[in-house]
Residue, then its C-alpha position, 0 to 999 in steps of 0.5 A: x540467728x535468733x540469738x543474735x537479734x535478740x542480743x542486737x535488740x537493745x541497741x535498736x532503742x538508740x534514739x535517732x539523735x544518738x545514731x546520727x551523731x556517732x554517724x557524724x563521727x565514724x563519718x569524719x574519723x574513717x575519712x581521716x584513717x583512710x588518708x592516713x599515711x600507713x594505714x590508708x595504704x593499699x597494702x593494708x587491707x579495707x577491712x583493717x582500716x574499717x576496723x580502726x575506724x570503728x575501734x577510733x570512732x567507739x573511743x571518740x565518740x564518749x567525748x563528743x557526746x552531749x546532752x545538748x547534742x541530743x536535746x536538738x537545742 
């Protein structure tokens, strides 16, 4: 267990900007994969589409973050 905190600690030097908007993100992005046709089906495991929702949200997110977003300007 102490192994993986310790390779969790870099990422909670996230500032508190950077955390919001990739939320902000994921937020938008699994509420559109959960109502997609296909995948936002009851056939398809809750843990499918949680997993294309991170996978979708970790390829978005490079292209939505800004300087100025985390500026707070």
């Amino acid at each position: 267990m102490a192994a993986l905190f310790a390779a969790l600690a870099p990422l909670a030097g996230l500032a508190s900007a950077e955390a919001g908007v990739v939320a902000a993100v994921f937020a938008r992005i699994s509420g559109l994969v959960f109502l997609l046709p296909g995948i936002g089906e009851q056939a398809v495991s809750v843990r499918v589409r949680l997993a294309v929702a991170i996978a979708m949200t970790l390829v978005i997110y490079p292209a939505v973050r800004t300087d100025e977003l985390l500026d707070g300007s």
